[in-house]
C-alpha distance (Angstrom), angle and dihedral (degrees) to the residues before:
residue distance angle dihedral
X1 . . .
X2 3.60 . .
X3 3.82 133.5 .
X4 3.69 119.0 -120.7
X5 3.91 133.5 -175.1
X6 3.74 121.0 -66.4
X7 3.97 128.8 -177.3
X8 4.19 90.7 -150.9
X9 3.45 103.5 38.9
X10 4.14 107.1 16.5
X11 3.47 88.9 -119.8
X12 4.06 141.4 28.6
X13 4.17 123.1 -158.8
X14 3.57 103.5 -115.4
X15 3.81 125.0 -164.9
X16 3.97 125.1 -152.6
X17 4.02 110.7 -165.6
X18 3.79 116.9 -163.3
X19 3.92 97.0 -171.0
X20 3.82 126.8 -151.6
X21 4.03 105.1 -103.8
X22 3.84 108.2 -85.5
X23 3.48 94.0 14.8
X24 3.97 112.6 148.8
X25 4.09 100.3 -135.8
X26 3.73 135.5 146.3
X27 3.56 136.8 168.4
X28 3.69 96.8 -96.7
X29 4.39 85.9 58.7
X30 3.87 81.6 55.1
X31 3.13 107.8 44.6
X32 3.98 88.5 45.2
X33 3.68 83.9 51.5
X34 3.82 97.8 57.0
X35 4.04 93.0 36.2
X36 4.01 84.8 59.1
X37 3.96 94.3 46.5
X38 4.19 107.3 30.1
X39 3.22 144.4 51.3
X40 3.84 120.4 -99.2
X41 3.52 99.0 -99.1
X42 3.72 96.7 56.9
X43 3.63 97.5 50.0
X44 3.40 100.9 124.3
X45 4.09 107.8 -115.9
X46 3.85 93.2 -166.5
X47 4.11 120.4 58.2
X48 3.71 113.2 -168.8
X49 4.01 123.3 174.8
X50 3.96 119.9 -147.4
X51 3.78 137.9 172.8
X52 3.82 93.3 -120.3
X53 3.97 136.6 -16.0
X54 4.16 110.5 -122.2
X55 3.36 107.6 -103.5
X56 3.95 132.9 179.6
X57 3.47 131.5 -112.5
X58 4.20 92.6 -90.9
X59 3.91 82.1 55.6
X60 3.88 102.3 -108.5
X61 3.68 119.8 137.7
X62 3.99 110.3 -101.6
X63 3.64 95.6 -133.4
X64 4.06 90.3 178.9
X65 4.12 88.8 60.0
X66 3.61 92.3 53.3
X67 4.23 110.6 104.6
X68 3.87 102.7 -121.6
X69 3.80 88.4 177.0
X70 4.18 92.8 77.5
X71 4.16 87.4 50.1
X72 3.99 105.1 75.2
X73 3.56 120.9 127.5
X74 3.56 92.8 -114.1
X75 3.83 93.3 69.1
X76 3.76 94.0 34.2
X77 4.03 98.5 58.3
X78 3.91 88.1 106.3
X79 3.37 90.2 55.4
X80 3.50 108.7 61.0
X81 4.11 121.3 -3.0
X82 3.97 108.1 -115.3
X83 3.41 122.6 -102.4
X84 3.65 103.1 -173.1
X85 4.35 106.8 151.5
């Protein structure tokens, strides 16, 4: 989960997935996931699937090499269906 830019709020949790191969996953399963384990305000708005997350050569996800730019609401609507009060 990372936070990304957002006009309303100044930022928006964001959630990359890098799924096992074959796994059976959408952004509903997600965001049911994180509903059942966080607190509201870190349920991640935006759902985004990639093949793998950067990570560095101890094996920890580079969070600073990931491109926020592609992750605004705008182009995430499909995703996941706002639920902004």
């Amino acid at each position: 989960m990372i936070g990304v830019p957002d006009d309303h709020y100044g930022e928006e949790v964001a959630a990359l997935v890098a799924a096992r191969p074959g796994a059976d996953l959408g952004a509903a399963e997600v965001s049911n996931w994180a509903r059942e384990r966080l607190s509201a305000y870190k349920i991640p708005r935006i759902v985004r699937f990639v093949d793998a997350l950067p990570k560095g050569p101890t094996g920890k996800i580079l969070k600073r090499s990931i491109d926020r730019s592609a992750l605004t609401r705008d182009t995430a609507l499909g995703d996941v269906a706002a639920r902004r009060p």
